[in-house]
N, C-alpha and C positions, 0 to 999 in steps of 0.2 A: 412443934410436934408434941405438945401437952394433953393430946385429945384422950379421953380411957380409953379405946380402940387402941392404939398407941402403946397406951401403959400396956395394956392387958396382952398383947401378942409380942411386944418388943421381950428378947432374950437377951440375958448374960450369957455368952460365950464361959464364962467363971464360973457360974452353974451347972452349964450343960452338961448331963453326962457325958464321958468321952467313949466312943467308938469298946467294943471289945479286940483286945490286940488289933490298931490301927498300923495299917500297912504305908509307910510315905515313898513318895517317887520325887528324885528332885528333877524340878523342873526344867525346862531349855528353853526359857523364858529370860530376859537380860532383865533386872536383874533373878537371878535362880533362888527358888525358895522349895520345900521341903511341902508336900500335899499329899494328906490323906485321903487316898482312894477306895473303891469298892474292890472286891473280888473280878478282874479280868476279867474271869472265864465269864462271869455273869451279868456284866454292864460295860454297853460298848463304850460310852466316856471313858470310864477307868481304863478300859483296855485301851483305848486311842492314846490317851494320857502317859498309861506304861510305858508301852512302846515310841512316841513322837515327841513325849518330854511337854507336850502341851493336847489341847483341845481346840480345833479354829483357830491356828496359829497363825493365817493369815488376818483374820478378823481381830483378834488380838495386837497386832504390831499395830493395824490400824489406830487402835483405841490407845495403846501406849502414844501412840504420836501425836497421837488430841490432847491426853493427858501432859503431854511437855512443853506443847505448844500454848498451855492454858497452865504453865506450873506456876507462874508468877500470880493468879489469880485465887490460886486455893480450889479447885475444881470438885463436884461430887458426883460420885460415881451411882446409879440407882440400878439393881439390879432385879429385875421382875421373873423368875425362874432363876433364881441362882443352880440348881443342882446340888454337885459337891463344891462349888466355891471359883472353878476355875478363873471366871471372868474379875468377879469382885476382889478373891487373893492378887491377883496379878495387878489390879489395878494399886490394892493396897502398895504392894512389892514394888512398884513404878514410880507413885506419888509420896512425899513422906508426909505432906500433907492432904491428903485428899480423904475425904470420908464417903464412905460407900453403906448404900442402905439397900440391901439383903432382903428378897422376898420369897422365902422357900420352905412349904409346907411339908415337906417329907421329913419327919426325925431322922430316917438315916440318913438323909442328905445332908442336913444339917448340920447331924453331930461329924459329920468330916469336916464341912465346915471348919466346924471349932474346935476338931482335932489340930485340923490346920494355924489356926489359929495361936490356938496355944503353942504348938511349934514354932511357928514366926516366934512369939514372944522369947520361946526360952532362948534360940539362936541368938536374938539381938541382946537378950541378957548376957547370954555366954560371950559372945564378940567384946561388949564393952565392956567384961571382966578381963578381956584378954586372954583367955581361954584356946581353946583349939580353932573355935570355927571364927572368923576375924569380919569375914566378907559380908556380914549381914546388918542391915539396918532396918530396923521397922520399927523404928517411934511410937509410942502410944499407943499401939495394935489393938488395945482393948478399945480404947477410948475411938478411936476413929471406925470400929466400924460397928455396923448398927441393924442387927438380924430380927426381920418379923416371921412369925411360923403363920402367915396367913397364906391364902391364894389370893389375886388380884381378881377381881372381880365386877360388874359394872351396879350389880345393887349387892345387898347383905345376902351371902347365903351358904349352907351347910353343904360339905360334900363328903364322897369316900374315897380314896386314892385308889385306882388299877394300875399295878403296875406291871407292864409287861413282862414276859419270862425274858432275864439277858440283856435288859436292857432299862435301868433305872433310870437313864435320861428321858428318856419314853414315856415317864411316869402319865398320867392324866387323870382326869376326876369325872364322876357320876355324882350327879344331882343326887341328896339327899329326898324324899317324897314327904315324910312327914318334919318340914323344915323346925317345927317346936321339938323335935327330939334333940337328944343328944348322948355320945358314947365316946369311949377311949380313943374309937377311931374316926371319931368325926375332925373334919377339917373345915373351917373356919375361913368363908372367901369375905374378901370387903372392897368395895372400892379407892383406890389408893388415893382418893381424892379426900377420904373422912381420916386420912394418917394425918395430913396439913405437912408434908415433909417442907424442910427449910428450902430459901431460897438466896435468903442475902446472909452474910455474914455478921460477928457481933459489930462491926463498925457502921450495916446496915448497908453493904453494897454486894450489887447481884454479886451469884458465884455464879460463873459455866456449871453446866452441865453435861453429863456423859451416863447416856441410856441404854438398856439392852435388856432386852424383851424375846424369850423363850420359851414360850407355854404349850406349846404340843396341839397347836390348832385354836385354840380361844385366847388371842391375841387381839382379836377384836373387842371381846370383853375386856379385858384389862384395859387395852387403849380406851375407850370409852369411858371406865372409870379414873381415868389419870386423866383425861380432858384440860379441868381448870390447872392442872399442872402442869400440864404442855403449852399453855398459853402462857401462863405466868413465871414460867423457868426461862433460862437463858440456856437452853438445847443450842449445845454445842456437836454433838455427834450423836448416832444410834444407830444402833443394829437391832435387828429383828428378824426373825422369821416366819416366813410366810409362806400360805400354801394358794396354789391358783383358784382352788374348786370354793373355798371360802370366798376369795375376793369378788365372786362374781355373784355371790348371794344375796350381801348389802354396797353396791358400789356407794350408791350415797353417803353410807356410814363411814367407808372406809377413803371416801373422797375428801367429806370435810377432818379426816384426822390427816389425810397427806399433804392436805391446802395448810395446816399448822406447822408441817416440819417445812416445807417449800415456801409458804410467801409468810409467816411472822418470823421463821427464824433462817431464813435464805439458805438451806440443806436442800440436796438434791440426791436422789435415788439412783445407788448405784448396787446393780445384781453382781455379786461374787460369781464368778465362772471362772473356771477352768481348763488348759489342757499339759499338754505331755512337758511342758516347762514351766507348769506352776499355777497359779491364780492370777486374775486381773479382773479389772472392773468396769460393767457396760451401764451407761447411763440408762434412764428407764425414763417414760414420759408417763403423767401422774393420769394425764388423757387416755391414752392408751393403755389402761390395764386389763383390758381383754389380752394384749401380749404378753401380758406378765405372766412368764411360762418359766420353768426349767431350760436352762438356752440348750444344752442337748436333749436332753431326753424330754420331751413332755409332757407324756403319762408322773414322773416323778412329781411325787403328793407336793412336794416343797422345797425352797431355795431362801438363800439369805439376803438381804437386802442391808446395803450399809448407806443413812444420810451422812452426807459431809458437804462442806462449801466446795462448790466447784474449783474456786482458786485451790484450795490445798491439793487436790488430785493433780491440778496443772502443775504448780509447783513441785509435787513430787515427782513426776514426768518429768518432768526440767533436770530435777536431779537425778536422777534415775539415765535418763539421755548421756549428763554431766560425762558419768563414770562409766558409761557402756563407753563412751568415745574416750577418755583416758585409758579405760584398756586394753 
């Protein structure tokens, strides 16, 4: 990860400005950490967050249980849309070794982030002074994680953020026109494949991997430019989201990125849905993606998609079974 693209967008969290009076919510995440959020009333994350103690709380446990299942290995967590941090904090807060690499152009998103951040830090200072808060461990918080302020992108290019009213997870970018300018507000996309992120560790064996990809409908570009890194990773899990009216525009493109998570790293596509008793999960055929729909409603723009090995769904059925019938 030496490349200048690299140098140049990679952030010190010890830098970053922090937030003006940053507001935290503790989380209801196992284990619980302390995140800096937006204003409610104005971004529906933060609002979800206030209120449910998390964001994709089901997609989360997912990703914790990857995370444990791969703890013996040192696992890295790659987050392509971080937002305010939800995904990548909680993976930190899960793993004490896992290092997670942060791809989120919005300064306000960011500096919660590293509001966040920095709280992790003092916590686990305070705990291991013996102090009031006791429950917290987050090792190395600086060191382990690792924030680019670009956008992912499939060639180099400049953009401007719109951010919706109410709604900063929403965020999305316009093309820049005269691509040699540049301004305070320019945003800076690159393909994640010119960062070179790590693969094996210093003894020089693969790590897993644990992906998640949220860009507000160019998801395709980003995958595209993460390509040789989807081949060359050991993707162990990923979530993404996706919208139908996109995938029917490049199937080809979007065929050979699903032939990568299904036959080099044997992941299989499973749609989040739900009803009046919670979430579950329907497998999806990479053939058939003219059905890849929203399972109720179908007009809805989009729905999430979680890869995992088929055994671990069964396996968790199995248990899941176990303890319906013990109680």
């Amino acid at each position: 990860m030496s490349t200048s693209i690299a140098s140049s967008f990679l952030l010190n969290c010890q830098t970053v400005p922090t937030s003006d009076s940053p507001v935290f919510v503790e989380t209801k995440t196992k284990p619980m950490f302390h995140m800096s959020v937006h204003d409610p009333l104005n971004d529906a994350v933060s609002r979800e967050i206030s209120t449910n103690g998390c964001f994709e709380c089901f997609h989360l446990e997912k990703m914790q249980q990857h995370l444990m299942k791969y703890k013996d290995q040192d696992p890295y967590f790659v987050d392509i849309g971080g937002n305010i941090g939800m995904w990548s904090l909680t993976a930190l807060a899960t793993h004490p070794q896992v290092e997670t690499f942060t791809f989120e152009p919005n300064i306000e998103n960011y500096q919660k982030i590293c509001d966040s951040i920095h709280r992790m830090y003092q916590d686990d200072k305070e705990g291991k002074d013996g102090k009031e808060i006791t429950n917290f461990s987050f090792p190395e918080i600086y060191d382990r994680f690792h924030l680019f302020s670009i956008a992912a992108t499939v060639i180099p290019e400049k953009f401007t953020l719109v951010v919706p009213e109410g709604n900063k997870g929403g965020t999305q970018v316009n093309t820049v026109q005269d691509q040699s300018s540049d301004s305070k507000d320019t945003i800076h996309g690159y393909p994640i494949d010119m960062i070179h992120l790590p693969i094996v560790n210093e003894e020089n064996k693969v790590r897993p991997v644990l992906l998640k990809i949220d860009v507000e409908g160019h998801e395709l570009a980003a995958l595209l430019g993460t390509l040789n890194y989807l081949y060359d990773a050991n993707i162990v899990f990923a979530m993404m989201e996706l919208r139908p009216g996109l995938l029917k525009q490049d199937v080809y493109a979007w065929t050979k990125i699903f032939h990568v998570f299904q036959y080099n790293h044997g992941l299989m596509p499973y749609r989040v849905d739900y009803d009046d008793e919670g979430n579950f999960l329907t497998m999806l055929d990479i053939h058939k993606m003219d059905e890849w729909t929203h399972f109720k409603h179908p007009r809805v723009l989009y729905f999430d998609v979680i890869w995992m090995k088929e055994e671990f769904v069964v396996e968790e059925k199995e248990k899941n079974d176990t303890t319906n019938d013990s109680n």
